[in-house]
N, C-alpha and C positions, 0 to 999 in steps of 0.2 A: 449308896442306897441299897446298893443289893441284898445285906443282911435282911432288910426288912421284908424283903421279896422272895423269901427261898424257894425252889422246885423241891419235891418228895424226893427227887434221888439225884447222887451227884458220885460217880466213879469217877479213881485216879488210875489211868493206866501207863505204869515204866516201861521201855524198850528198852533200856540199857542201864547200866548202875550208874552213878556218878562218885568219884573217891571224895570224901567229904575232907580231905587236905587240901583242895581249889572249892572256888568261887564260882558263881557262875551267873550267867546273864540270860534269861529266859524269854522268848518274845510272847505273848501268848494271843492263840488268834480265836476267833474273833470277838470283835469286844461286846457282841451282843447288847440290849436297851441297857440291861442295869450290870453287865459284868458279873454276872450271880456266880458262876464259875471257877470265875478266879478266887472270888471271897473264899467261896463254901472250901475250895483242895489247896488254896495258899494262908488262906486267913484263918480258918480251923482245922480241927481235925475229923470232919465231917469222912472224910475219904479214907482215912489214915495215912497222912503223908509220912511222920515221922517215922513208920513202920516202916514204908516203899523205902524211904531214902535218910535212912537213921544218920545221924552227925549234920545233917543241913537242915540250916534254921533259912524260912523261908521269908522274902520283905515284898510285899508288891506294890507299885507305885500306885499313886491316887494324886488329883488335880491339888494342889496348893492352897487352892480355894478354900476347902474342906478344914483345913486345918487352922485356919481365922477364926473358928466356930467355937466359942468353951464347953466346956465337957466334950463336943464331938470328937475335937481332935481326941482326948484322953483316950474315948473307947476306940479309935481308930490307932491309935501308935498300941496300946496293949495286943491287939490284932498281926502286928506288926507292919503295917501299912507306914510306908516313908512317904515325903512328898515328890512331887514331879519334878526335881530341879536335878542341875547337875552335880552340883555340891553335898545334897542327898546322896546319890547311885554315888558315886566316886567314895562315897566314906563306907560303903557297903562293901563297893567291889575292893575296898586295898584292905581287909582285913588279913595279916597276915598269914593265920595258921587256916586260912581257909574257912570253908563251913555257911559260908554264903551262899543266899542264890537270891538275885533281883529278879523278879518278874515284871517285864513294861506291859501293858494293853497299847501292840505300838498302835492301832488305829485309831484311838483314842475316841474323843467323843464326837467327831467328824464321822467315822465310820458307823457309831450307832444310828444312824441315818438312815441308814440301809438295812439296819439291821430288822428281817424278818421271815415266817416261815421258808424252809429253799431256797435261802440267796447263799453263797459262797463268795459274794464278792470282798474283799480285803484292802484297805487303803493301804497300800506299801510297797509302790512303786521307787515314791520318790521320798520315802521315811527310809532316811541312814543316819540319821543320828546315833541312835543304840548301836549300830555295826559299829562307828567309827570311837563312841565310848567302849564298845569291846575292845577293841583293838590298842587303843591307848592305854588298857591296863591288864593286857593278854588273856583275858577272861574268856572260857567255850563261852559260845554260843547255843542255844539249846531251843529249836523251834516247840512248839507246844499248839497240838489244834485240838479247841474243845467242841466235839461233836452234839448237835440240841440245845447249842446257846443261843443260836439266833428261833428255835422251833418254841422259845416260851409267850412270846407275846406274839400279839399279832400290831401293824403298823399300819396308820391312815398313808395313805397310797399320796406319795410327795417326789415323783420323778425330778430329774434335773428341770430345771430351768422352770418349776411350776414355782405361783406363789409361795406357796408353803415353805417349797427350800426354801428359796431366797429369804424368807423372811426367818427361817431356822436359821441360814448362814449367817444370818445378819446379827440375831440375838448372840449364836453362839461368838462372834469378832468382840462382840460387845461386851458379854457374860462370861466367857473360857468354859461354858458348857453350852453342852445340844440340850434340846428340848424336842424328843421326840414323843408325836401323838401316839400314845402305845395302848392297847387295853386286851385283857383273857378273860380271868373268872373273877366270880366272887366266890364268898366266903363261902355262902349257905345254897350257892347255884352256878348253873355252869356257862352261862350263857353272856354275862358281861363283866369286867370289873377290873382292877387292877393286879389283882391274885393271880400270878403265873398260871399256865396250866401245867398240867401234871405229867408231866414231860423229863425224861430221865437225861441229865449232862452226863457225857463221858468224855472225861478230857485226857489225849495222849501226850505224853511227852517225850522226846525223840531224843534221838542220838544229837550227843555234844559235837558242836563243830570246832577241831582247836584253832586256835589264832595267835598268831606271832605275834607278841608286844612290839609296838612304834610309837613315841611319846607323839610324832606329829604325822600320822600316814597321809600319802597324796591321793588325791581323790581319785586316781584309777586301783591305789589297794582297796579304799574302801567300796568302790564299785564293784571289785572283783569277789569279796569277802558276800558283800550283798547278796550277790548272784547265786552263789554259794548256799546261803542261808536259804532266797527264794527256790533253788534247788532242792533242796533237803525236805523243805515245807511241803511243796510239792508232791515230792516222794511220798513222806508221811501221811499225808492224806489219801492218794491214790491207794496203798495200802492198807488203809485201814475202813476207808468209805465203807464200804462192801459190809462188813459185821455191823455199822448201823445202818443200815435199808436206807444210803447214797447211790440215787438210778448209775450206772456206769456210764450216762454221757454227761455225768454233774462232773464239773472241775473246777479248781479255783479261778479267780477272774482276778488280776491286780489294778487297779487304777491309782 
């Protein structure tokens, strides 16, 4: 959906080069209501990716759902959007001359839940899947936080354990998507509607973390790899808060 929804502004900011002869596997945080972020700096050229990071052709993942759809899927894979399965990333990440880069939204549409103005929170405690398809096919790792993804909508107030979740939980077990109560502007006023507000994304992408190939790693590698990754994220953000007006006692929160 997020095409349909764009913010006025969307920076892409590199901290490090990446050699376009590897692959690479992207997490990018957070997934905010509609992902506008990932679209606008992985789906176009809205940012100028292929300028930042010339020879990497970019894929980001999308629910499976979507692509049941005719015509939608079409304009979705010309985007370069793959589906959510394994068989998908694994035909991405073994290309062999490189030139890859998979993007996941690891917190998926669980996280969009949460998503709104001033939260930092990230579901990705106990999401290792991606670390552990890294690792199976030696691909960095590359955390990515997009700063004003969750500051576009605002969210009807659905704490744990209120109706609302549960019945959100319940649709999304059901559906493979969240359904969250979202609303900003409208078109011609500012005061309600489903028109993001005018709110600039800046999304950073971080230093690659390398990773040993193991065709079957045991879950204390991939724990430890994890750890690693939640390290880095961390970092990343702590670093960079500050240039977009993040109080210095905001931090991330994993659940």
């Amino acid at each position: 959906m997020a095409p349909f929804f764009a913010p006025s502004c969307a920076q892409l900011v590199k901290t490090a080069e990446l050699d376009p002869r590897q692959n690479y596997l992207m997490g990018f945080h957070p997934h905010g209501v509609l992902a506008a972020g990932a679209f606008l700096n992985f789906c176009t050229e809205a940012s100028g990716f292929s300028t930042l990071f010339p020879g990497i052709t970019p894929h980001l993942m999308m629910l499976s759902l979507w692509f049941r759809i005719p015509f939608f899927r079409d304009y979705l894979m010309s985007g370069g959007l793959v589906s959510s399965d394994k068989e998908s990333a694994s035909y991405v990440l073994q290309k062999p001359e490189g030139g890859n880069m998979l993007a996941i939204i690891v917190g998926g549409a669980q996280e969009a839940l949460d998503a709104r103005p001033g939260s930092y929170t990230l579901l990705l405690k106990n999401r290792k899947g991606f670390v552990r398809l890294a690792i199976e096919h030696g691909t960095p790792l590359v955390p990515i936080f997009s700063f004003g993804e969750n500051d576009l909508f605002e969210q009807v107030r659905n704490p744990k354990g209120s109706w609302l979740r549960q019945l959100q939980h319940r649709l999304q077990q059901i559906m493979g998507i969240s359904l969250p109560l979202f609303h900003a502007r409208g078109i011609f006023q500012y005061s309600f509607g489903l028109v993001p507000y005018r709110r600039p994304i800046c999304t950073v992408v971080g230093k690659p973390i390398p990773v040993l190939r193991k065709h079957r790693p045991s879950e204390e590698e991939v724990d430890r790899v994890h750890q690693k990754y939640l390290n880095e994220l961390c970092k990343l953000f702590e670093e960079h808060k500050a240039k977009y007006n993040i109080p210095e006692d905001k931090h991330l929160e994993f659940i």
